[in-house]
C-alpha positions as CSV (number, residue, x, y, z in Angstrom):
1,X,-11.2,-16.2,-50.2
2,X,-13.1,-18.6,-53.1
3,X,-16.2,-16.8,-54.3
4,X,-18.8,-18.9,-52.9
5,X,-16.8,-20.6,-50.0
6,X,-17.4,-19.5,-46.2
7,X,-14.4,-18.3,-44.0
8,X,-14.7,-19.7,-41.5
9,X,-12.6,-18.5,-37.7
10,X,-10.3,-21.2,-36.1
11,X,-12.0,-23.6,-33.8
12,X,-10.7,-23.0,-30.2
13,X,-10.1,-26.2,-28.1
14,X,-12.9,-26.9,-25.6
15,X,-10.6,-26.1,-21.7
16,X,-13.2,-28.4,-19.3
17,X,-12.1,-31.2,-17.5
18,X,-13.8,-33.4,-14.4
19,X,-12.6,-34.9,-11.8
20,X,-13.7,-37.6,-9.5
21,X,-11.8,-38.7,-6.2
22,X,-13.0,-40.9,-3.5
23,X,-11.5,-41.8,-0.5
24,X,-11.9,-43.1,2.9
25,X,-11.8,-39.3,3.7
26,X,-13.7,-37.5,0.8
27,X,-15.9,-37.9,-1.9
28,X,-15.6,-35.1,-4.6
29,X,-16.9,-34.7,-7.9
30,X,-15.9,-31.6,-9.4
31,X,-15.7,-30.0,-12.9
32,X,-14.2,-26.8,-14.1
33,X,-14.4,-24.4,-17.6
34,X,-11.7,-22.1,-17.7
35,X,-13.3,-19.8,-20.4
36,X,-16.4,-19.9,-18.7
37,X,-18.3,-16.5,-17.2
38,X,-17.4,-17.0,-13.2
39,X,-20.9,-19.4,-12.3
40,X,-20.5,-21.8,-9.1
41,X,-22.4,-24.9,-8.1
42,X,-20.3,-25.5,-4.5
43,X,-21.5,-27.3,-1.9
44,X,-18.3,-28.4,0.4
45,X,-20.3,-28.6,4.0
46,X,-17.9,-25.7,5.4
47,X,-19.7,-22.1,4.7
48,X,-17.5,-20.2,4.7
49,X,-14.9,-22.3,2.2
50,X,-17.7,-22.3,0.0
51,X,-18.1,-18.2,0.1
52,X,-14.3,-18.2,-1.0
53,X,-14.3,-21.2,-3.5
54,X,-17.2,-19.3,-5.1
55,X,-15.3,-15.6,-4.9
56,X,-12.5,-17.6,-6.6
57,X,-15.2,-18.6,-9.4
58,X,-16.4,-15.4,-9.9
59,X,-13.3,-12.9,-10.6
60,X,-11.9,-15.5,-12.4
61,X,-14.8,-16.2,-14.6
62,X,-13.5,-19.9,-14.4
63,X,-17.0,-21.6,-14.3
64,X,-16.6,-24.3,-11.3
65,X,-18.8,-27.1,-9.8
66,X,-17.8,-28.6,-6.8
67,X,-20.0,-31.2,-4.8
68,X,-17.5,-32.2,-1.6
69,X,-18.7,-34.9,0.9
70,X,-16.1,-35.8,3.6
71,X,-15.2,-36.3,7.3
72,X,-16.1,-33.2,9.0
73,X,-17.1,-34.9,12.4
74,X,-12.8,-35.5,12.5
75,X,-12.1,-31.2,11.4
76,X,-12.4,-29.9,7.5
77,X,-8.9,-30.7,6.7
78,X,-8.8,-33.3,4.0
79,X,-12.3,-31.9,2.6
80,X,-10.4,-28.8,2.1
81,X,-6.9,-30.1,1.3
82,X,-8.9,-32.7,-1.3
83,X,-10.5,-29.9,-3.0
84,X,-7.6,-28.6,-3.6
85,X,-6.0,-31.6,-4.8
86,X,-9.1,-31.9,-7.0
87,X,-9.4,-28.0,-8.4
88,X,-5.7,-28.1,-9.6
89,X,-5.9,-31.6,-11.3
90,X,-8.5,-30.5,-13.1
91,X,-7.4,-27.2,-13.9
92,X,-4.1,-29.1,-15.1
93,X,-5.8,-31.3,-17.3
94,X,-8.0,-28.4,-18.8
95,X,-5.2,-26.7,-19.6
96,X,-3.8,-29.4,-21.9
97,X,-0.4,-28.5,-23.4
98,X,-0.8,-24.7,-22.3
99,X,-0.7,-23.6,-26.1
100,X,-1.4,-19.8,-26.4
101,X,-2.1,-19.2,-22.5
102,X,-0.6,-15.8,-21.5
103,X,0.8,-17.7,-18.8
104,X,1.6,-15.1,-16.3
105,X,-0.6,-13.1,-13.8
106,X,-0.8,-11.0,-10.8
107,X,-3.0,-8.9,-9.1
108,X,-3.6,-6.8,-6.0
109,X,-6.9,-7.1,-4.2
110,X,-8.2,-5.1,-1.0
111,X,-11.7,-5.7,1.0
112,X,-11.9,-2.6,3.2
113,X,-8.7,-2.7,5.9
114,X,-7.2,-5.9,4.3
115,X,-4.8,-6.1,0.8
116,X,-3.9,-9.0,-1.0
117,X,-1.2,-10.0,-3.4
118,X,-1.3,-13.0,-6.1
119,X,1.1,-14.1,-8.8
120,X,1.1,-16.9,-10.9
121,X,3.2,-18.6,-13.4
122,X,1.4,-21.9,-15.4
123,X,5.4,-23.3,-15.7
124,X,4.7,-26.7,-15.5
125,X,6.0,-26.8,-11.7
126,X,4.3,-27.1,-9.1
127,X,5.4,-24.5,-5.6
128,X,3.7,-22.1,-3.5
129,X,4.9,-19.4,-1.6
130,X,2.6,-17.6,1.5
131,X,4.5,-14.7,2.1
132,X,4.3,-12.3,4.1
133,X,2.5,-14.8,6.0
134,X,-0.6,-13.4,8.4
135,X,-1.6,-15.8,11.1
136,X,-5.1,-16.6,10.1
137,X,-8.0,-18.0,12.6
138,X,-11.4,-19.4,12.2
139,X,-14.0,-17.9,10.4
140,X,-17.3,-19.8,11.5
141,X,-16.6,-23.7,10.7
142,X,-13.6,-22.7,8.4
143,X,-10.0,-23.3,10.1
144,X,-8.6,-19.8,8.3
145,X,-4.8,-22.2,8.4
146,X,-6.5,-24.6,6.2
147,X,-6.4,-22.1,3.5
148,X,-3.0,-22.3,3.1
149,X,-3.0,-26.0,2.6
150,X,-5.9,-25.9,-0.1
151,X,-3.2,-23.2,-1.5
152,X,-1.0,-25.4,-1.7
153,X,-2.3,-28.6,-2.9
154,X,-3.9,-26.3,-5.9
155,X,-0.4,-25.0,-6.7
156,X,0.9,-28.6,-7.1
157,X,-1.5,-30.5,-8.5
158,X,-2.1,-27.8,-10.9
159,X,1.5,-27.6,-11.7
160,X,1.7,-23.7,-11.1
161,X,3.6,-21.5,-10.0
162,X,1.8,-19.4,-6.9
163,X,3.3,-16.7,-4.9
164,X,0.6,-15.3,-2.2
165,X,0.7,-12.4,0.2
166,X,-1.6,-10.9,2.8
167,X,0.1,-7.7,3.1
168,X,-2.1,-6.2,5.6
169,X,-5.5,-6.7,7.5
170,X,-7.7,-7.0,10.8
171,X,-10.6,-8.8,10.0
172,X,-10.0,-12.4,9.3
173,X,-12.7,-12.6,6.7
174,X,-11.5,-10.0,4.8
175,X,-7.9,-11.0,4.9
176,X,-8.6,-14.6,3.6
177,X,-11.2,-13.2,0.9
178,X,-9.0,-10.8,-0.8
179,X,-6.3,-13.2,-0.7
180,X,-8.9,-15.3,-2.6
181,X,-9.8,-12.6,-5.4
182,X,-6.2,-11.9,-5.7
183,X,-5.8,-15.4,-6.6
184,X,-8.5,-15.0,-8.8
185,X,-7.5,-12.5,-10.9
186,X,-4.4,-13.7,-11.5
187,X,-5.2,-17.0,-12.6
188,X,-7.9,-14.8,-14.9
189,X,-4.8,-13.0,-16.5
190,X,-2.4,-16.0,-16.9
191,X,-5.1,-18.5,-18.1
192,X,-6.6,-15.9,-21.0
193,X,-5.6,-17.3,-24.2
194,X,-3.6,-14.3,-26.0
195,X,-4.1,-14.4,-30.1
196,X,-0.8,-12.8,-30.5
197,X,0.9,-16.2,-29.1
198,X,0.8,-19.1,-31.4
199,X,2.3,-21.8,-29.2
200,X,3.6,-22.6,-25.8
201,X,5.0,-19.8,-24.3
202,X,7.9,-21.1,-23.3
203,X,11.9,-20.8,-25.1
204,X,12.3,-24.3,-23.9
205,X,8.9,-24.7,-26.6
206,X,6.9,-27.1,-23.4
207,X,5.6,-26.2,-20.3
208,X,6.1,-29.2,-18.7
């Protein structure tokens, strides 16, 4: 160090992004910050999707706004699907090149009789994987199959890897909303930036 000069630590990229997509179907504006401390602004018109969007915000301390407006009078697919869509884009984009990530994580999560299993790879390539699968039914105005297709679109458009389980459970609430935290926590561990990596962690040097 120069006598009289200030150290100063290395100035870590800011990992935001926003997103805007209109449709015929939906009108979403959303925004993520994946180094954020887990706070949700979500208002999707289906309840119960907005109970688990805002689980997924909290144990993964991505901070995540999502304002969702779309054709619910038809069913909640596409608002659900969209969102997706919409959340992995933008997770995508935050992300940038992926430098430092620790790009792997998985996690186990339970809610009473129900278990959960999550494990993610940010490779660059999108595919999802429900398995074992559960059948999974409505909870209030939430079609618990539509779940799976949010899953999905996320796992594409976010170009990630994401292998889901439901192992075990009774109560479709539970089931859906610890597959939700185990999701969560994953992302939570692959997404943490580690100091002991200092580029892509990758032997192909992109994650693309």
């Amino acid at each position: 160090m120069v006598p009289g000069s200030l150290e100063s630590e290395p100035i870590m990229k800011k990992r935001t992004a926003r997103i805007v997509r209109k449709t015929r179907e939906t009108d979403i504006t959303l925004s993520v910050d994946l180094d954020g401390s887990g706070k949700s602004d979500i208002r999707t018109g289906i309840g119960f999707f907005d109970h688990l969007l805002d689980s997924l915000a909290r144990h993964s301390l991505i901070d995540l706004s999502i304002q969702a407006k779309g054709d619910l009078y038809v069913d909640g697919h596409h608002t659900v699907e969209d969102v997706g869509i919409c959340l992995g884009a933008a997770c995508g984009q935050a992300l940038a090149d992926k430098q430092g990530i620790s790009r792997f994580g998985f996690a186990y999560c339970p809610l009473d009789e129900a278990l959960s299993r999550a494990v993610v790879d940010v490779s660059g390539r999108g595919f999802f994987i429900f398995e074992p699968r559960m059948p999974l039914h409505r909870v209030g105005e939430f079609d618990g199959e539509l779940l799976i297709e949010f899953l999905r679109a996320f796992a594409v458009h976010s170009q990630m890897t994401v292998h889901v389980g439901i192992l075990y459970g009774a109560n479709q609430h539970h089931m859906m909303e610890s597959l939700m935290k185990s999701l969560a926590r994953a992302l939570r561990m692959a997404l943490t930036v580690d100091p002991r990596e200092p580029g892509i962690p990758s032997t192909k040097g992109v994650l693309a």
